[in-house]
C-alpha positions in Angstrom: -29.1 -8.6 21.5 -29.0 -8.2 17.4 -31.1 -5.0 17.7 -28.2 -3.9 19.9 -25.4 -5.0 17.7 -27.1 -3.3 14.2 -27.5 -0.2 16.5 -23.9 -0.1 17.3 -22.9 -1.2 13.5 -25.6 2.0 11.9 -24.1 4.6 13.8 -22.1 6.9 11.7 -19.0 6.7 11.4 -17.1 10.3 12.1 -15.1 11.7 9.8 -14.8 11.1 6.0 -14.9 13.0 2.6 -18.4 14.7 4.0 -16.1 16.5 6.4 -14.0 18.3 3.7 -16.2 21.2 2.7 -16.3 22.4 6.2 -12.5 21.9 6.4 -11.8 23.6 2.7 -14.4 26.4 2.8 -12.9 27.2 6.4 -9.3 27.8 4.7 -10.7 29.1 1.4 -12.8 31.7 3.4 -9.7 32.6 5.8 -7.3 33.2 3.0 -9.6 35.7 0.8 -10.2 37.6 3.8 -6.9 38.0 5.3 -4.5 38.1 1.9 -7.3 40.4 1.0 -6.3 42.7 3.8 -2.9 42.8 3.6 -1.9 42.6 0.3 -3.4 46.3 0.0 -1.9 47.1 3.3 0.8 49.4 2.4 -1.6 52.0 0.7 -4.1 52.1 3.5 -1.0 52.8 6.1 0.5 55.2 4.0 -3.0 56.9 3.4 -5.1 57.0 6.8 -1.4 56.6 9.3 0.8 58.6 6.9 3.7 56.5 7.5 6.6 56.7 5.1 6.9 53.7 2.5 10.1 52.6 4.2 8.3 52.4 8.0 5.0 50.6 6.4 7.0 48.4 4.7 8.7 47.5 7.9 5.8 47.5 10.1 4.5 44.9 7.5 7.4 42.9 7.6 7.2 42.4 11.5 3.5 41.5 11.1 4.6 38.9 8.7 7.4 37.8 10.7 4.6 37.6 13.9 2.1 35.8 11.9 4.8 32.9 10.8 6.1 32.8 14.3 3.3 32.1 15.6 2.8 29.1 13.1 5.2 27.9 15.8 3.2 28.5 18.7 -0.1 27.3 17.6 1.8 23.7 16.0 2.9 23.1 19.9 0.0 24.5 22.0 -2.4 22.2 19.5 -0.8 19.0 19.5 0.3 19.7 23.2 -2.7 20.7 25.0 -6.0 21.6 23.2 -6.0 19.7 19.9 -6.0 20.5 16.4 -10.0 21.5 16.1 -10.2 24.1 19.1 -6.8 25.8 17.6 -8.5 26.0 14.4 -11.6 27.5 16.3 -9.6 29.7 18.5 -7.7 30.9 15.7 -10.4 31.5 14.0 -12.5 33.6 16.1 -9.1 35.6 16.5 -8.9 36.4 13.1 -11.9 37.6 13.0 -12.1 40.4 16.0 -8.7 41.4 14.3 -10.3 42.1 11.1 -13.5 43.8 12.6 -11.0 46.0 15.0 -8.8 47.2 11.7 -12.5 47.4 10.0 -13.0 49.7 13.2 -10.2 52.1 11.8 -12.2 53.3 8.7 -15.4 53.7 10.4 -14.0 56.1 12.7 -12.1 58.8 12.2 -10.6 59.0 15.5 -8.7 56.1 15.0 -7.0 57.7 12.0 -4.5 60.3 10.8 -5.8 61.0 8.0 -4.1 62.2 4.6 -3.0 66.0 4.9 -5.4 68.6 2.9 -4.9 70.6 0.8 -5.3 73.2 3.5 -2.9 71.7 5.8 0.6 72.4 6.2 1.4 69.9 8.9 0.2 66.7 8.6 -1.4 65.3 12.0 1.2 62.7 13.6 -0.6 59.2 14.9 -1.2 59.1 18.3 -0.2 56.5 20.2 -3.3 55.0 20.9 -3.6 55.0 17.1 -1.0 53.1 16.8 -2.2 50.7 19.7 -5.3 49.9 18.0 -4.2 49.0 14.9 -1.2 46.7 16.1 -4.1 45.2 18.4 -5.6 44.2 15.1 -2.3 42.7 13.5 -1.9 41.1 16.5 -5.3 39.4 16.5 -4.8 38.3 12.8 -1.0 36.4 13.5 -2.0 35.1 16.1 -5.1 33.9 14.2 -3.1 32.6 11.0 -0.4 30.8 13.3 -3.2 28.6 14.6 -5.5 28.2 12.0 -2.2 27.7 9.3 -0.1 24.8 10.3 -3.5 23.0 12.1 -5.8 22.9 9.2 -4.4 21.3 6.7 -3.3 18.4 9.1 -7.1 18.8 10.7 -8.3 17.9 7.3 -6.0 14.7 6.5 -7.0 13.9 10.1 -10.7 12.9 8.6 -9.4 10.4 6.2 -6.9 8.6 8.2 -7.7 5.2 7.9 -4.5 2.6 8.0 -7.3 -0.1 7.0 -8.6 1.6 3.6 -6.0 0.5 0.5 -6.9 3.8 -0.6 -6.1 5.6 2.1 -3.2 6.8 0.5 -4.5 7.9 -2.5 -7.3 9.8 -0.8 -5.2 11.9 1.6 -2.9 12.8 -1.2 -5.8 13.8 -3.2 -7.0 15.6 -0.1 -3.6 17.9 -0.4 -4.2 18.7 -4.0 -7.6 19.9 -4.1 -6.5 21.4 -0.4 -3.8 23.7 -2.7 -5.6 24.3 -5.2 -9.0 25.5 -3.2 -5.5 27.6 -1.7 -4.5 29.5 -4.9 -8.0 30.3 -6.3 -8.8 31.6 -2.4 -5.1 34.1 -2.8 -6.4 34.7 -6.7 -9.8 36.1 -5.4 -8.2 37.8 -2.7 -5.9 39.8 -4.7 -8.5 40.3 -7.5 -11.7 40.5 -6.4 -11.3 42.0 -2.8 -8.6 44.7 -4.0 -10.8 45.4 -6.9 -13.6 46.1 -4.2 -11.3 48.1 -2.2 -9.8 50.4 -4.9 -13.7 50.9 -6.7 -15.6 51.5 -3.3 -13.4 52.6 -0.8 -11.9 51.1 2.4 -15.1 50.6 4.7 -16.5 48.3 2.1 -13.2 46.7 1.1 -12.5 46.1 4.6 -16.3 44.9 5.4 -16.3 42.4 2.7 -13.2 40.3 4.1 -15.3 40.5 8.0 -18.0 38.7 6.4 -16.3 36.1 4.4 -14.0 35.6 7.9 -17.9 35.1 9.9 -18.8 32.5 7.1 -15.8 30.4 7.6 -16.2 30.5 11.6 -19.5 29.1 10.9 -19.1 26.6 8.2 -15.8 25.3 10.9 -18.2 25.0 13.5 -21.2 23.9 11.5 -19.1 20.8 10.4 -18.0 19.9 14.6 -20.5 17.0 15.3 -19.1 15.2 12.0 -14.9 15.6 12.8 -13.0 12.9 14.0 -11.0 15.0 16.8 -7.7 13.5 18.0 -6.7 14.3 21.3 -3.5 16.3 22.4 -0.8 14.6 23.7 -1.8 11.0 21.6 1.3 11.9 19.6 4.7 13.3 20.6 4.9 16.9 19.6 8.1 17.0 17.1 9.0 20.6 17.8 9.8 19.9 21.0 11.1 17.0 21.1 13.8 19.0 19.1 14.6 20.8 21.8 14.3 18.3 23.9 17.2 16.5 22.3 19.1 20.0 22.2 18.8 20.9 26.1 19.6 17.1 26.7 22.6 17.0 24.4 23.9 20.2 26.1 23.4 18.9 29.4 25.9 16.0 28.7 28.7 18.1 27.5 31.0 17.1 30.4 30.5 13.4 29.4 33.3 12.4 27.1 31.9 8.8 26.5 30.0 8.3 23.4 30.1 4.4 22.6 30.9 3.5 19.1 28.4 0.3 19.5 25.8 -1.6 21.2 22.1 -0.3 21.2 21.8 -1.5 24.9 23.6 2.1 26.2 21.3 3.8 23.5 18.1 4.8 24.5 14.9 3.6 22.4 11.2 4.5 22.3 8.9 2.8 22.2 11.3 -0.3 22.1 10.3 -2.0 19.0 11.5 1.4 17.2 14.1 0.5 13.8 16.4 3.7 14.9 18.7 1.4 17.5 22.5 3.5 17.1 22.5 7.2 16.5 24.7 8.0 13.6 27.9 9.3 13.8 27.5 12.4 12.3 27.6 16.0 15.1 28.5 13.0 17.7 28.5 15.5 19.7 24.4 15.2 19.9 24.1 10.9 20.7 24.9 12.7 24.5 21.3 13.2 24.0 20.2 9.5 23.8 22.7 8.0 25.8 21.8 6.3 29.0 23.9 7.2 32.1 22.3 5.7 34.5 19.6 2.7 33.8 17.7 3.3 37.4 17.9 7.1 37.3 17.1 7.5 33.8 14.5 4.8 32.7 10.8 4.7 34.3 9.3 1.0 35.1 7.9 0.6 31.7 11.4 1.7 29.8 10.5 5.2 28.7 12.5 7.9 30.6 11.6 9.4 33.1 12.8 12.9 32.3 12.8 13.4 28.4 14.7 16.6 28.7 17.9 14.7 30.0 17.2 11.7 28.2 15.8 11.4 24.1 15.0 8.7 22.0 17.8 7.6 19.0 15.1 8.6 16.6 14.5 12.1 18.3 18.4 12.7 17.6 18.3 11.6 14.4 15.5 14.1 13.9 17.7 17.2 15.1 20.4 15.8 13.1 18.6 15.8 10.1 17.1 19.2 10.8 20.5 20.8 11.4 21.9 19.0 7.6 19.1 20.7 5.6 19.6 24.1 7.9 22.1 25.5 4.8 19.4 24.6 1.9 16.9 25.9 3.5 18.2 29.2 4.6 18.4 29.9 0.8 14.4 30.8 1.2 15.7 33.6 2.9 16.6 35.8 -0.1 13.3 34.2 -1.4 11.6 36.2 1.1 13.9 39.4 0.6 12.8 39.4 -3.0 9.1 38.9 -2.4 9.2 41.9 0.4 11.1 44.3 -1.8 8.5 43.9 -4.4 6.0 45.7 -2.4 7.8 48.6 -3.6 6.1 47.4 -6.9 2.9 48.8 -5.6 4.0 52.0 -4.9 5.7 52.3 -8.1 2.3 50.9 -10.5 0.3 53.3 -8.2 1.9 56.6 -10.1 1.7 54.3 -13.9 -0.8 53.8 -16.6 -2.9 50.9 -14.7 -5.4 50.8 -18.0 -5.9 47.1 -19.6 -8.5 48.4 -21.4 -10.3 51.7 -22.3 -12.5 52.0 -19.4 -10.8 49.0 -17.0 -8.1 49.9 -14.6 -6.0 47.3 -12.9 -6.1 48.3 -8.6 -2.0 48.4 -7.9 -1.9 45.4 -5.8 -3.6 43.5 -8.1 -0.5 43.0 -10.1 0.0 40.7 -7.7 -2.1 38.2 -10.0 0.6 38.0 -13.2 2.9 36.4 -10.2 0.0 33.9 -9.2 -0.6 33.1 -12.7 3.1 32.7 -13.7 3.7 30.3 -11.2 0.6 28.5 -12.0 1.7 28.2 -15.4 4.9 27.0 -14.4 4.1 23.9 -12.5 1.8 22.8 -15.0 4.3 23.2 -17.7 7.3 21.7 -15.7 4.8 18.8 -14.0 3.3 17.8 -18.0 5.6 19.0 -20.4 9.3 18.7 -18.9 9.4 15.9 -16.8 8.6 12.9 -19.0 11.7 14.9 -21.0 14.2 15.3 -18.4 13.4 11.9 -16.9 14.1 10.2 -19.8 17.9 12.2 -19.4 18.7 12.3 -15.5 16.5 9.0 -14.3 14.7 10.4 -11.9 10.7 10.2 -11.5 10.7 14.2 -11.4 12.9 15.0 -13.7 15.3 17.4 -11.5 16.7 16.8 -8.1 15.5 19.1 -5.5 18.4 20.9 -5.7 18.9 21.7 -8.8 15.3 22.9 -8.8 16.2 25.6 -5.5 19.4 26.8 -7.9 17.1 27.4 -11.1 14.6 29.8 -8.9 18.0 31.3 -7.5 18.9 31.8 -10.5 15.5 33.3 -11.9 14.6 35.1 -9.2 18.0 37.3 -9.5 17.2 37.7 -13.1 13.5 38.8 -12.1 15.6 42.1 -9.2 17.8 42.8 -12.2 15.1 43.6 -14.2 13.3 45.3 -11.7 16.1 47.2 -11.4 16.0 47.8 -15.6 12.4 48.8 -15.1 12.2 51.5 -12.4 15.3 53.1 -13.9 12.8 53.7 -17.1 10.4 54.7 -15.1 12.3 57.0 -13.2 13.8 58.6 -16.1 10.4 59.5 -17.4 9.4 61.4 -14.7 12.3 63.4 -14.6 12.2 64.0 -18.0 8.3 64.9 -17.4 9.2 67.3 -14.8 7.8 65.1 -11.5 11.0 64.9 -9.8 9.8 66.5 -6.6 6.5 64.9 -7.3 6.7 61.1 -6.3 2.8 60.4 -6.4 2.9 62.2 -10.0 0.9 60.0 -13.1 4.5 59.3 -15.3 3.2 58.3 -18.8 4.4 54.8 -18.7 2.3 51.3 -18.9 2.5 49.5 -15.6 2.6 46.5 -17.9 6.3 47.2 -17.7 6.2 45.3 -14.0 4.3 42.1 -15.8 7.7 40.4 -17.1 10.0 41.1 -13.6 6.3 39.3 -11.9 6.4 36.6 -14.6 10.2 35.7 -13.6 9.1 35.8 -9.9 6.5 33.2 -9.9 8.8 30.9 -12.1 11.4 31.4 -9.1 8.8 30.8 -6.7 7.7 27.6 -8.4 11.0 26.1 -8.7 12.1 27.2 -5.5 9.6 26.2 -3.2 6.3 24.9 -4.9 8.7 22.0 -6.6 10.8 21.5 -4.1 9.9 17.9 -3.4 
């Protein structure tokens, strides 16, 4: 009987800080090889699809548009039917026959309009099944990054859950830092390294590289599988939608004038011992949603209802609710995202400058990404050690600024980082008039693309107030 009870007691426990290298290395891997890909995107469409720069920009935009869409998608089909660990795994795998099917598109020709010749006075339109191909692989990588994205992190903090460990805490918040920071070295290598690789040895290589690095964390993911705690689907209510459970609910009551002012008996709660007894009385118009008509028609045996789309919880409401108050703050990250896609243009624009750092060392166009990376970086450190102990000491609060104000200061920046874009390629547009390239828009105009470094500088500070502080 004591043989049986040590047995039981020695076998290992699942889950842990051994898991994390699986878990990190996965994302690490994942992020060189897809920001890799597309940060040098727009030159590779423009090159072997002869697309405009307006068209690949747009193109680009969709497929970023898809990719966060899909975050959606993979958030509810994971927590709502196959689990955090085979979305990462799914998504995974998807990534990678998207990479090797764009990886496809330099190895043959076919696949390809290339660049016109010299020799050439009409330039060979794509062909739709071109265009099919190469969509197929966008398509593969979003749908990829939207389940691999919003699953992994929480994968990860899903080892260490432990409500009985003091420390628990402490080690899951610690889990999130070394999480983001494995996350900006991975998007520093990516637009370094993997560009670099790209611009130096062409796009077979450049594309081959991120294929192999996307392999590796498929197999480091799946390497790590007998060692992860895997929670279930379904153990948890999926938030997203129960949001729109509470919507379709809400709207389904319009007709019913009746909201009562008090008394959590005609309010539904679950589970029952739940703090959220009387909705709020802010949009009113939504405690529809957790009001109970009908006790027998509404309520199962147990007290949970027995259709949630007609019937939500006080504490689902209160959920939209807050949703829908943070809606106007958080549409501001919309001209966030404006800024960041018309500075793709930036690429196009360093492309035809002086790239030199040094004598022989030539800085790939989309690297310039990096100044941004390493702005921000800066940024957080300096505002995290430097500026909050000061400003605390002033406003009395622990981080120095409100949230707020934080979101108006990269506003704020990030319109003083377009105006002096704007500054810039008026300079540089001036010079190759005055050099005589005004029909020539691919033409070397002697100017340092250092010029860009300030207007990128400006961008990461926005970005870093904006969203990387917003608390």
């Amino acid at each position: 009987m004591r043989t049986e009870i040590r047995q039981v007691e020695e076998q290992p426990r699942k889950g842990g800080l051994r898991t994390m290298p699986f878990i990190i290395v996965n994302e690490s891997f994942e992020m060189i090889a897809t920001y890799g890909l597309q940060t040098n995107m727009l030159i590779y469409l423009m090159t072997f699809y002869n697309m405009s720069a307006a068209t690949a920009t747009t193109i680009l935009g969709l497929w970023a548009a898809l990719s966060n869409g899909m975050a959606i998608v993979g958030a509810i089909v994971a927590d709502s039917y196959c689990g955090r660990f085979r979305a990462v795994a799914f998504g995974s795998i998807s990534t990678l026959i998207g990479m090797i099917v764009l990886w496809l598109t330099t190895m043959i020709p076919e696949l390809t309009s290339l660049s016109c010749s010299h020799f050439q006075h009409v330039c060979n339109g794509t062909t739709p099944i071109q265009l099919a191909v190469l969509f197929s692989s966008f398509g593969f990588m979003s749908i990829g990054a939207g389940f691999v994205r919003p699953c992994s992190i929480i994968f990860g903090a899903d080892q260490l859950e432990d409500k009985k460990n003091p420390e628990n805490q402490r080690r899951i918040a610690s889990y999130f830092n070394w999480y983001y920071v494995s996350t900006g070295i991975s998007t520093m290598l990516a637009v370094t390294v993997i560009i670099y690789i790209q611009d130096r040895y062409g796009w077979q290589i450049g594309f081959g590289i991120p294929i192999i690095l996307m392999f590796l964390s498929v197999l480091m993911f799946q390497l790590g599988s007998p060692l992860y705690i895997k929670v279930k689907a379904k153990e948890t209510e999926n938030l997203i939608i129960g949001l729109f459970q509470a919507a379709v609910a809400a709207f389904s009551k319009r007709n019913n004038t009746r909201l009562p002012l008090t008394g959590c008996d005609e309010y539904y709660r679950w589970p029952l011992e739940s703090n959220a007894s009387t909705p709020s009385m802010d949009f009113r118009w939504l405690n529809r949603a957790c009001m109970i008509e009908d006790p027998e028609r509404d309520l199962n045996a147990d007290g949970s209802a027995s259709n949630p789309w007609d019937l939500c919880s006080v504490e689902r409401v209160e959920s939209l609710k807050a949703l829908i108050r943070i809606l106007p703050m958080w549409s501001t990250g919309f001209m966030m995202s404006v800024d960041m896609g018309v500075f793709s243009f930036s690429i196009l624009q360093t492309k035809t400058m002086d790239r030199h750092m040094f004598p022989h060392f030539e800085i790939p166009a989309a690297s310039f990404t990096m100044f941004l990376l390493i702005a921000l970086t800066i940024w957080i450190i300096f505002y995290d050690r430097i500026l909050v102990p000061l400003l605390s000491k002033y406003t009395g609060r622990s981080r120095g600024l409100s949230p707020v104000t934080r979101m108006r200061i990269g506003l704020v920046v990030s319109c003083m980082s377009m105006a002096l874009s704007a500054i810039t390629e008026r300079i540089r547009r001036q010079k190759a008039i005055e050099e005589g390239h005004e029909d020539e828009p691919n033409a070397l105009v002697n100017m340092s693309a250092m010029w860009f470094v300030p207007q990128y500088a400006l961008l990461g500070m926005a970005e870093a107030a904006h969203t990387v502080w917003t608390d």
